[in-house]
Short mmCIF file of the C-alpha atoms (twelve columns), coordinates in Angstrom:
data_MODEL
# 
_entry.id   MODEL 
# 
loop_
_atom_site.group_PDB 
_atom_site.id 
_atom_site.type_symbol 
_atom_site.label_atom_id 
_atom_site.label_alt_id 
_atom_site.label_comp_id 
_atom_site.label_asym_id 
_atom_site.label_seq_id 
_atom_site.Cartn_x 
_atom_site.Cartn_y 
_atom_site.Cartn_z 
_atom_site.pdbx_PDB_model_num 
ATOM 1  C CA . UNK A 1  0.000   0.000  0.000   1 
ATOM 2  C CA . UNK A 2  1.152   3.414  0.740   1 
ATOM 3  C CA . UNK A 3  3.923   3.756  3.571   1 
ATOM 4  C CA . UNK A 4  3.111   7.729  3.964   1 
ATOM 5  C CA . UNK A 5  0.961   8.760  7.044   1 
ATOM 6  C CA . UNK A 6  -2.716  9.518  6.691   1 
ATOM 7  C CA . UNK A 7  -2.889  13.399 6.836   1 
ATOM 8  C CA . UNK A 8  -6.060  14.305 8.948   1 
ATOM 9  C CA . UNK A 9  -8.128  17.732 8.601   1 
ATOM 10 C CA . UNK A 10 -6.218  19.512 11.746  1 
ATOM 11 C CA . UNK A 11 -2.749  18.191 9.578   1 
ATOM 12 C CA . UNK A 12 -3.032  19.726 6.632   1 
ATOM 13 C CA . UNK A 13 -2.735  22.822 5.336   1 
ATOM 14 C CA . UNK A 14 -5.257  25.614 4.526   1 
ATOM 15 C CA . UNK A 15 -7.008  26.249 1.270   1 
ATOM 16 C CA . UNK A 16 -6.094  29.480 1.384   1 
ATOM 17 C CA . UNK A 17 -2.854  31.182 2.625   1 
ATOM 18 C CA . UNK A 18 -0.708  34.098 2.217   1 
ATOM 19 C CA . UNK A 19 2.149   35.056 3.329   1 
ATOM 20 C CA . UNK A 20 1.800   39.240 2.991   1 
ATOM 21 C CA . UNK A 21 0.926   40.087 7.026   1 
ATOM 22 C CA . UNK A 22 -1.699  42.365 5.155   1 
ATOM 23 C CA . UNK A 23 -3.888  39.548 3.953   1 
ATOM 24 C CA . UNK A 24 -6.836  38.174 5.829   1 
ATOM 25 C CA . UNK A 25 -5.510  35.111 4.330   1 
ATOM 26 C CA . UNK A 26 -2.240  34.815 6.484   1 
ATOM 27 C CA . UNK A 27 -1.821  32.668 9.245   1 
ATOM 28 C CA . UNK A 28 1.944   33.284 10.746  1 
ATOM 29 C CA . UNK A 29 1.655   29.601 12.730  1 
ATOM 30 C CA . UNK A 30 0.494   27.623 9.509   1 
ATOM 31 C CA . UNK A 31 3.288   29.301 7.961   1 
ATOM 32 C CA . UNK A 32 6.166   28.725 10.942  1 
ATOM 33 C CA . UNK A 33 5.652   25.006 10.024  1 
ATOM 34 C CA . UNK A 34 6.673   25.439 6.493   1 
ATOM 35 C CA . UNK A 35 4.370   24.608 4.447   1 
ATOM 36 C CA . UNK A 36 5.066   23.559 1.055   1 
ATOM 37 C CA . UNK A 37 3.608   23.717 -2.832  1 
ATOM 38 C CA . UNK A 38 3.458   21.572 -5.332  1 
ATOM 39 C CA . UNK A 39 1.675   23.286 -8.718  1 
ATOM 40 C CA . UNK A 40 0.750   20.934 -11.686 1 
ATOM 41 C CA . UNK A 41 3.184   18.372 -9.928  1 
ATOM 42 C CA . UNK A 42 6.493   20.987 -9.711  1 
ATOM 43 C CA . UNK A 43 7.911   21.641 -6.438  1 
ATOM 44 C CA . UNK A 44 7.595   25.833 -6.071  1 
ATOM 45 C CA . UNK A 45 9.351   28.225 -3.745  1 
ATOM 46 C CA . UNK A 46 7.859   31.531 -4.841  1 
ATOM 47 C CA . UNK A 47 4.233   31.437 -4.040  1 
ATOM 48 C CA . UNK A 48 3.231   34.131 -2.366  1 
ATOM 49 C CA . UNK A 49 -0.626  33.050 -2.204  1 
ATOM 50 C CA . UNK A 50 -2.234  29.645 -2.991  1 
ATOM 51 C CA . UNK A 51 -6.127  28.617 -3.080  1 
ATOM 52 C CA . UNK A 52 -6.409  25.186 -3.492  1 
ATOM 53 C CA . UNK A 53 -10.055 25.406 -4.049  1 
ATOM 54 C CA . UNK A 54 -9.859  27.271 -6.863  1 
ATOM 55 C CA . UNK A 55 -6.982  26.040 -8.478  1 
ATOM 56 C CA . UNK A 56 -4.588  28.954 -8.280  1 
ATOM 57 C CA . UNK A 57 -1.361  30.726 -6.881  1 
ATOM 58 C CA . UNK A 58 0.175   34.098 -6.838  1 
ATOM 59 C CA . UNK A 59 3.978   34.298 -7.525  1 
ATOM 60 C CA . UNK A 60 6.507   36.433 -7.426  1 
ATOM 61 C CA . UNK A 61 7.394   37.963 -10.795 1 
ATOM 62 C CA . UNK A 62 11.528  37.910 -10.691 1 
ATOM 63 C CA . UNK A 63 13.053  40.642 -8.751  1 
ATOM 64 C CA . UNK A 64 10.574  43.359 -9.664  1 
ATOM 65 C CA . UNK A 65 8.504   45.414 -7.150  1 
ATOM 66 C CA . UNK A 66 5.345   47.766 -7.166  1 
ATOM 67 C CA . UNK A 67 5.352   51.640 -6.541  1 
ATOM 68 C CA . UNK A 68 5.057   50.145 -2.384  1 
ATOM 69 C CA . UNK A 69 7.817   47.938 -2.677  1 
ATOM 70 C CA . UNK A 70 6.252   45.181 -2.362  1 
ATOM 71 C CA . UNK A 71 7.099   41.833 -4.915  1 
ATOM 72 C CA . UNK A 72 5.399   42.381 -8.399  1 
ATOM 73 C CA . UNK A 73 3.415   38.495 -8.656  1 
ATOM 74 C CA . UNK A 74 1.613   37.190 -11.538 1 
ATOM 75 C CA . UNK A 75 -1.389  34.656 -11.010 1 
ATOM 76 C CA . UNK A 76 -1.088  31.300 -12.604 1 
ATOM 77 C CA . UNK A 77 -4.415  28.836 -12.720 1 
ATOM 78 C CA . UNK A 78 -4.133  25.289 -12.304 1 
ATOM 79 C CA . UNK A 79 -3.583  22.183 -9.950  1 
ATOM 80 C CA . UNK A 80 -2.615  22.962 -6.263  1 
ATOM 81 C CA . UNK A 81 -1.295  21.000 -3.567  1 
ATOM 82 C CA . UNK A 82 -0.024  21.832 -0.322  1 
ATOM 83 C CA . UNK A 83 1.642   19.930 2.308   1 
ATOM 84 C CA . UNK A 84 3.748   20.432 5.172   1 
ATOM 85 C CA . UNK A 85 7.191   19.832 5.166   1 
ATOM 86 C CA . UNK A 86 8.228   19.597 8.584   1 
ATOM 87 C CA . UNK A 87 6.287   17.546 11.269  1 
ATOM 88 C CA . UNK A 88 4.271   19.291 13.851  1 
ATOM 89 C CA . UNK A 89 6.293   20.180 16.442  1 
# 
């Protein structure tokens, strides 16, 4: 069968998270347990934003920012899946 753990409700991730402090979206202890993305089956490091439910995530567009400094990000449809990459501590 499968030798990975069965990940319960309380285990996994949100469907929705950000990682801008401004966003109702963010969650700074979901995020302290690094949580991880996988987008049509590629291992990304530059999501800013993810919704699972919808089937999108929000990226950071290279090294350019907006007129507030913040990261420029582009949105990019298709299938999501997060996961946590380090156990709950």
């Amino acid at each position: 069968m499968n030798d990975t753990p069965a990940h319960t409700a309380a285990d996994a991730p949100p469907d929705r998270l950000s990682t801008d402090p401004r966003s109702p979206f963010y969650n700074e202890e979901v995020l302290r347990r690094d949580v991880g993305i996988r987008f049509k089956g590629a291992e990304k490091t530059n999501v800013e934003e993810y919704c699972i439910s919808e089937g999108w995530v929000r990226m950071t567009a290279g090294a350019a920012k907006d007129r507030f400094g913040q990261p420029m990000t582009m949105k990019f449809s298709g299938p999501v899946e997060a996961y946590f990459r380090t156990p709950k501590a």
